[in-house]
C-alpha positions in Angstrom: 16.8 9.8 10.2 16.4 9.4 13.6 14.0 6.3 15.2 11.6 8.9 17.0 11.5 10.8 13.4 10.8 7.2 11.5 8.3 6.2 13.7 6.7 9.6 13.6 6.6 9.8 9.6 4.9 6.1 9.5 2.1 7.4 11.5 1.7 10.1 9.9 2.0 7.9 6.6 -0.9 5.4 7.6 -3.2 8.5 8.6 -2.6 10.1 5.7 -3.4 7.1 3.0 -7.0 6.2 5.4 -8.0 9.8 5.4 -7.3 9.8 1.4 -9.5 6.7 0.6 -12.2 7.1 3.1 -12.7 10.7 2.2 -13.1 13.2 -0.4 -10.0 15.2 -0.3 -8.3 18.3 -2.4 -5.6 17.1 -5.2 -4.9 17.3 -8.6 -4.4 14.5 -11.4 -1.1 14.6 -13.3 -2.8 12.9 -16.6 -0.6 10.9 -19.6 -1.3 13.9 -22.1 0.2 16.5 -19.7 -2.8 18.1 -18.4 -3.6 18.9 -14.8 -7.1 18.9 -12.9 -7.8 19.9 -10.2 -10.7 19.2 -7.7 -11.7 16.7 -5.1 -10.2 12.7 -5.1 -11.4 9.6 -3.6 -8.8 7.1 -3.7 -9.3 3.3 -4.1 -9.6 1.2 -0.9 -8.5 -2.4 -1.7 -10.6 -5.5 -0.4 -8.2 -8.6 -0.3 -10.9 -11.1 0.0 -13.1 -9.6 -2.7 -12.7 -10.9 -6.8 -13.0 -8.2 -8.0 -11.1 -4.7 -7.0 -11.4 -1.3 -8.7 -8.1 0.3 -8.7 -9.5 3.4 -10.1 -9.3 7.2 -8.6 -12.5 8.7 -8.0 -12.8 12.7 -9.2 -14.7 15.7 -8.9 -13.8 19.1 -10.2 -16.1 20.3 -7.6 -18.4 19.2 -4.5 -22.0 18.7 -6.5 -20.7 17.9 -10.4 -20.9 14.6 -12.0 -18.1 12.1 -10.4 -15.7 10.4 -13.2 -13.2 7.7 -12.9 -9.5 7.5 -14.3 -6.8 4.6 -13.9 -3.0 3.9 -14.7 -4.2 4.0 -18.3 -4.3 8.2 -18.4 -3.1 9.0 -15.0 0.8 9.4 -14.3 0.1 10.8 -10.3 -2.0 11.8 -8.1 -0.8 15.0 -5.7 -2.9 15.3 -2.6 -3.1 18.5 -0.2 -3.2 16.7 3.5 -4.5 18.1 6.6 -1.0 18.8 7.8 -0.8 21.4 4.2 2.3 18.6 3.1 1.8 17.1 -0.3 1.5 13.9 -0.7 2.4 11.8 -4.5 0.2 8.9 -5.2 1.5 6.6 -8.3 0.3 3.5 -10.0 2.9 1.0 -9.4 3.5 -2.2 -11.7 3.2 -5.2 -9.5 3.3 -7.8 -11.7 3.5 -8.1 -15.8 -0.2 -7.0 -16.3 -1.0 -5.2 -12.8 -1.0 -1.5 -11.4 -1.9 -0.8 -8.4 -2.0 3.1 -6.7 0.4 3.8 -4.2 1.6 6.7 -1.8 5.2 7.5 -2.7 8.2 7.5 0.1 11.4 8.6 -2.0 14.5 7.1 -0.5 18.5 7.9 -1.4 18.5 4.5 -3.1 14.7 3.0 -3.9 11.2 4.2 -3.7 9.4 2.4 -0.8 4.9 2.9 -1.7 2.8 1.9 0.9 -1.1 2.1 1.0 -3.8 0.4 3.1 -6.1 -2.5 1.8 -9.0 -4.3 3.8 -9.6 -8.0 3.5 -13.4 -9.3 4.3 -14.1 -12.6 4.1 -17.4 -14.9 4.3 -16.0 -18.3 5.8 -18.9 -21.0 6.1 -20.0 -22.9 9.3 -21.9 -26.8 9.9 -24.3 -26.1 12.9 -25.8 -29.5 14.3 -23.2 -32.1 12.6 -24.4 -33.7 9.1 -27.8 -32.8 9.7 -26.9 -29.7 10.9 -27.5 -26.2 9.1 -24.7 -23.8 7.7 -23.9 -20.8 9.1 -21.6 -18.1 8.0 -18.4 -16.4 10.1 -18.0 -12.5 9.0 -14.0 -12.1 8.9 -12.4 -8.1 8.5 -8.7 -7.1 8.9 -7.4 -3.6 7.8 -3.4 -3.6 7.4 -1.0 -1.5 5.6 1.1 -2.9 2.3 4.3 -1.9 1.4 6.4 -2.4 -2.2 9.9 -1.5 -2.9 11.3 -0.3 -6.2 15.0 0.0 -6.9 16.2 2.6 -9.7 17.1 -0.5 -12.4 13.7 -2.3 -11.8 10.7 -2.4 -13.4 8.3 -4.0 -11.2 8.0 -3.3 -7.5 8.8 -6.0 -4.7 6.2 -6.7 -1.9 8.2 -6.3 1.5 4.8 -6.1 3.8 1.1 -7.7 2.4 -2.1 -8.5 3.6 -2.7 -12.2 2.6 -6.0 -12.8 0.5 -8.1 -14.9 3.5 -7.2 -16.2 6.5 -5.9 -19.8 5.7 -3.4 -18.0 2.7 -1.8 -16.0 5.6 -0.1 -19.8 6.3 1.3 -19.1 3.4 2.4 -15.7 3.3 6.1 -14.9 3.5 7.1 -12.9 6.5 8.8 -9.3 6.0 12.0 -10.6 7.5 12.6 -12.8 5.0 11.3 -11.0 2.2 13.8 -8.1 3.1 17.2 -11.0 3.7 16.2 -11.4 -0.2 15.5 -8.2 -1.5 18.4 -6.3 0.5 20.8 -9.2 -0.1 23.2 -7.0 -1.6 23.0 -5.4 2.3 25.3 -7.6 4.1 25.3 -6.0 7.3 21.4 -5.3 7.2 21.3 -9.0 6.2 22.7 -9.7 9.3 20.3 -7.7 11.6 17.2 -8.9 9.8 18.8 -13.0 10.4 19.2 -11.8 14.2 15.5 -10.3 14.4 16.5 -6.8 14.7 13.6 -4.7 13.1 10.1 -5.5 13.1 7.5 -4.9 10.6 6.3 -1.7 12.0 10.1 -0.4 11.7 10.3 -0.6 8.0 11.2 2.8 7.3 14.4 1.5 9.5 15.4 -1.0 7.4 14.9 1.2 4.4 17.4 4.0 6.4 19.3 1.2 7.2 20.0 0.0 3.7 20.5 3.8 2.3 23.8 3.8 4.2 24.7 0.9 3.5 28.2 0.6 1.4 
């Protein structure tokens, strides 16, 4: 694909995913026991700085009836109807040994690339006045977009891009470039362009290109 093309499609990616969990849109549910229903979803908006998250897909058949709830446990995709009239696949993704988390689907030659958007809000305390002093609390918000790989042979998907938990884990955090050196290892040449600061996060779906025609 071209770069202009790339760039295009990861706009159109991110706007896409917001629209989906800030909104009720049109899509149908792909459940476990073969059905289909159709209606209106609300998908899951993550908060990284929260304890608790609800993962779950949000569902109406239509606008006024009763809203109900369904998770990895008896949903195999979500297919939304964008604004654009493209379809897009949502899928819960195992990120670790006991975790799924819902993703929008990218198919590549050689891997699935999901991406979604999370939020992280944090609370982070303050001493006003030295010992004596009073706290106070600083209101922290970020919005970013994550992205997991999944090769063919693998079970549980990779994190190339993530939003770290609070501010003081982002320290901590390993960057995409290195992330990628490991995961596309078997990518000599691409190796060499991530060691040589090539591609920046935001060109991600060129890396993933990049490593499609790779030998």
């Amino acid at each position: 694909m071209k770069k202009q093309k790339l760039t295009l499609l990861l706009l159109t990616l991110i706007i896409s995913i917001g629209n989906a969990q800030n909104n009720w849109v049109e899509g149908s549910l792909i459940l476990k026991n073969g059905d289909t229903i159709t209606g209106n979803l609300k998908l899951p908006l993550i908060n990284k700085g929260a304890l608790i998250n609800s993962h779950k897909i949000k569902f109406k058949k239509n606008e006024n009836d009763e809203e109900m709830k369904y998770d990895n446990t008896n949903v195999n995709k979500a297919i939304i109807k964008e604004r654009n009239n493209e379809i897009a696949i949502y899928e819960y993704v195992k990120t670790s040994r006991s975790k799924y988390q819902l993703f929008k689907l990218i198919e590549f030659k050689k891997m699935k690339l999901y991406a979604r958007i999370v939020s992280n809000s944090t609370m982070s305390p303050n001493m006003i006045g030295g010992q004596r002093g009073f706290t106070s609390s600083t209101y922290y918000s970020s919005q970013d977009n994550e992205f997991y790989a999944l090769r063919k042979n693998e079970k549980i998907a990779s994190p190339l891009i993530t939003l770290p938990t609070n501010i003081s884990a982002s320290l901590f955090t390993k960057s995409f470039r290195k992330r990628a050196m490991k995961y596309f290892s078997d990518c000599p040449s691409l190796v060499k362009k991530l060691k040589k600061r090539k591609f920046r996060e935001s060109q991600i779906l060129e890396v993933i290109a990049e490593y499609d025609s790779c030998e």
